[in-house]
ZAMIPA-318425 format. One line per 8 residues: number of its first residue (from 1); their letters; for each residue x, y, z of C-alpha. Coordinates in Angstrom, 3 decimals. Layout:
<sites>
NUM = a = X/Y/Z; ...
</sites>
This chain:
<sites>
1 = xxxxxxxx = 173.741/29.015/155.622; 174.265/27.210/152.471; 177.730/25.617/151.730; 178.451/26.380/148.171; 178.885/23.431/145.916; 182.126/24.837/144.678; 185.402/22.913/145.730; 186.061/24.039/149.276
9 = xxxxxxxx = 189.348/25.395/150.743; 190.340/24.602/154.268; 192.556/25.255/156.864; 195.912/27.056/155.203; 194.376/27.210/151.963; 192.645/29.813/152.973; 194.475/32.690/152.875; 191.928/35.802/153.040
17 = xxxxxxxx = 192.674/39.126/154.931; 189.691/39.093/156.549; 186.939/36.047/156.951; 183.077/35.986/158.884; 183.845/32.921/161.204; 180.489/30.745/162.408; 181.193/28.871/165.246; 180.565/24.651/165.214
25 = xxxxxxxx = 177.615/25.448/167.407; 176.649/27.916/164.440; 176.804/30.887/166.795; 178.830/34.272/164.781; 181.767/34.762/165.577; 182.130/38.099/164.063; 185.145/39.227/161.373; 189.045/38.200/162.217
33 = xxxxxxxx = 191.662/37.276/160.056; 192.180/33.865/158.328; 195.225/33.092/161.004; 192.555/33.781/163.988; 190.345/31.753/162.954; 192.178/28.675/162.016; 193.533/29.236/165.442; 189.659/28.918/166.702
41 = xxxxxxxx = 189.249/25.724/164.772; 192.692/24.282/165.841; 191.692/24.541/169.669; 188.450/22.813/168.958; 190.753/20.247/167.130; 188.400/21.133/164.028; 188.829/22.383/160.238; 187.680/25.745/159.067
49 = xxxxxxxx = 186.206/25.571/156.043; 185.047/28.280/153.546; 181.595/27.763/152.910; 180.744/31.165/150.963; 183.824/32.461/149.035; 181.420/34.742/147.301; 180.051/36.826/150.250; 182.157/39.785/151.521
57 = xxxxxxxx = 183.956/39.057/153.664; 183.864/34.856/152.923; 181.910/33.104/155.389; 183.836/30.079/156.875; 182.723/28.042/159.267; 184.223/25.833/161.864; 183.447/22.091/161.707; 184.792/18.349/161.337
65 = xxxxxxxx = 185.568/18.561/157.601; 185.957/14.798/157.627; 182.703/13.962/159.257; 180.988/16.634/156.740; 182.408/14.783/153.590; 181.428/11.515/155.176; 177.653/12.907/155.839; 177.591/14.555/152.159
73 = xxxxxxxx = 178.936/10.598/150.255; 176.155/9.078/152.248; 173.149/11.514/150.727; 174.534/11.346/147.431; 175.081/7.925/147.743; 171.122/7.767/149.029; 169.842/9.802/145.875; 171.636/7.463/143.770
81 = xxxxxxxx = 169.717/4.624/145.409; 166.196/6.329/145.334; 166.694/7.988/141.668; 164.887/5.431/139.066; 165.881/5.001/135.543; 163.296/5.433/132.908; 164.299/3.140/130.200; 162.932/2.539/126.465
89 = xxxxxxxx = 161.932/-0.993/126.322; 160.814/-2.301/122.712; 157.754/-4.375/121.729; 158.744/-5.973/118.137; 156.005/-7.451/116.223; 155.441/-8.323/112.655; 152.831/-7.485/110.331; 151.179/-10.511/110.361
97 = xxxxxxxx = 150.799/-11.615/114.253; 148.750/-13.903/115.277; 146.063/-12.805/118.160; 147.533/-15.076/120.959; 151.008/-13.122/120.184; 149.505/-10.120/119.839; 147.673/-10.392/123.489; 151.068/-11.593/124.888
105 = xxxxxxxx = 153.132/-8.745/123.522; 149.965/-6.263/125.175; 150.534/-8.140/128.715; 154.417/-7.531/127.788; 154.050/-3.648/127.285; 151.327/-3.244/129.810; 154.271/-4.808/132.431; 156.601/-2.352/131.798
113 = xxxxxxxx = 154.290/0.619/131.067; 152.939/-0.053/134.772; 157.060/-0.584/136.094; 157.320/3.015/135.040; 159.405/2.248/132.002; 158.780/4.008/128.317; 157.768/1.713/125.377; 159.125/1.377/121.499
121 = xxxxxxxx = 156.681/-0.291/119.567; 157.621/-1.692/116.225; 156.188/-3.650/113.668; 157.909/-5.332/111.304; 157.584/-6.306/107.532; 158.778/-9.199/105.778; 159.384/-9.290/102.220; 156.492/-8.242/100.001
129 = xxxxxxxx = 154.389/-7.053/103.083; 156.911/-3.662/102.852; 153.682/-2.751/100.194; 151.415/-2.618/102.864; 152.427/0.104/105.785; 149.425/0.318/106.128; 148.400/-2.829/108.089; 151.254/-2.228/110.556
137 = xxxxxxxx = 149.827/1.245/111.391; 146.714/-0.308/111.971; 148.133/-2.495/114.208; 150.218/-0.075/115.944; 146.820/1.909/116.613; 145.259/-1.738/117.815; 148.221/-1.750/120.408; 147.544/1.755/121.435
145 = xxxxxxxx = 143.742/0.859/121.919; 144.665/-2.107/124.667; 146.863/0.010/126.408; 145.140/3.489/126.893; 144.433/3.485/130.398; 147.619/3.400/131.516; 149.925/5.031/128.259; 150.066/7.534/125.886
153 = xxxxxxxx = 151.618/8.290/122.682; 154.390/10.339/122.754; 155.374/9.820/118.872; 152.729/8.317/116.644; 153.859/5.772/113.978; 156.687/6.728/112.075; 158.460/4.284/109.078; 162.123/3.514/109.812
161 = xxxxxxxx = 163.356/1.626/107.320; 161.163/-2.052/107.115; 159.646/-1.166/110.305; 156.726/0.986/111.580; 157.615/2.456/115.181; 155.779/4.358/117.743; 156.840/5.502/121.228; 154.523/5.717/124.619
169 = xxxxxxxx = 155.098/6.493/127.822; 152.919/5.916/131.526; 149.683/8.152/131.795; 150.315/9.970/134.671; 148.296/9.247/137.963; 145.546/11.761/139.435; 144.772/10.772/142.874; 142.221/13.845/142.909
177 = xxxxxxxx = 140.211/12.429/140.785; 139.839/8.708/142.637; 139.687/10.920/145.696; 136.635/12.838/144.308; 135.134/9.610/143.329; 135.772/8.146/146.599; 133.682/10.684/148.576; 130.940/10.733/145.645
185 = xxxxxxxx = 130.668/6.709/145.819; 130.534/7.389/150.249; 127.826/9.979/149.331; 124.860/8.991/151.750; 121.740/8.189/149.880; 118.436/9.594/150.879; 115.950/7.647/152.353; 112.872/6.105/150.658
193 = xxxxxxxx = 109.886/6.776/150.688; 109.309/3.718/152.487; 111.896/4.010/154.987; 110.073/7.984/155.924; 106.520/6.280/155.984; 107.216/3.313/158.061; 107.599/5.206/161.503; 104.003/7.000/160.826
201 = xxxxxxx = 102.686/3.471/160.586; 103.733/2.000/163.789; 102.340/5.226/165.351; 98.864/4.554/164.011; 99.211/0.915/165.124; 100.024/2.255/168.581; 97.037/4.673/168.719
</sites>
């Protein structure tokens, strides 16, 4: 059974008339009163702990209370470890880039697109080139063009104040597909017609 996620009474603290007691070896030990069946867990020098204060009766269960909240820090604990982070990192560019900083913000974005991360991409205007949005959301669109294979747009280019932004994320994977392609590329190919003929020939050779 489930242990509820509420914050668990043990021992004395629970003070119900009547409790379903599960043994440490999870056998049922049937209905008895709270006082019985801290007096089970005492002789096993356990806890009992209610695990179900919803059911009728409440379930409680006999156990090492201090070995369970050592077990439950460490999973948490483990989840913590194996949960990522997606973060928003930001590509800033201006208006007028030059190609070789153009190509090295693209191998910037395509590093974190492929580390799982989200992307902010914003170009910036100097000055009179504020006239012009234009030329930043053709750049924007240049950006999105080098990185399609592995991104898409989640917001297209928006103005924000002297800047043109847009926002992309990682294309999701689909192994299906490179499976499929797999087995069509392992296809076997069907013999030529020079491969079918050449047996015939040594036959005629032989007679």
């Amino acid at each position: 059974m489930a242990i509820s996620k509420q914050e668990l009474q043990i021992n004395e603290e629970i003070r119900d008339k009547e409790v379903l007691v599960i043994d440490a070896d999870g056998s049922k030990k049937g209905v008895m009163s709270a006082r019985d069946a801290q007096k089970l867990a005492f002789d096993q020098n356990l806890d009992l702990v209610k695990i179900a204060p919803q059911a009728t009766p409440p379930v409680c269960r006999v156990m090492d209370y201090g070995k369970y909240c050592f077990e439950q820090q460490k999973r948490e604990k483990e989840a913590r470890k194996n949960q990522r982070t997606v973060e928003i990192k930001e590509i800033r560019m201006f208006s007028a880039i030059d190609t070789h900083d153009f190509e090295t913000k693209v191998a910037q974005g395509r590093k974190f697109l492929q580390g799982g991360d989200k992307v902010k991409v914003s170009v910036r205007f100097r000055k009179r080139a504020i006239a012009h949005p234009h030329l930043g959301e053709e750049l924007l669109m240049r950006y999105r063009d080098e990185v399609g294979e592995i991104a898409v747009v989640d917001k297209p280019p928006k103005m924000e104040g002297r800047a043109i932004v847009m926002f992309m994320s990682p294309k999701q994977q689909k192994p299906e597909k490179a499976e499929k392609g797999q087995k069509k590329a392992q296809k076997p190919q069907p013999e030529t017609a020079a491969q079918t003929e050449a047996p015939a020939a040594s036959e005629q050779q032989e007679d």
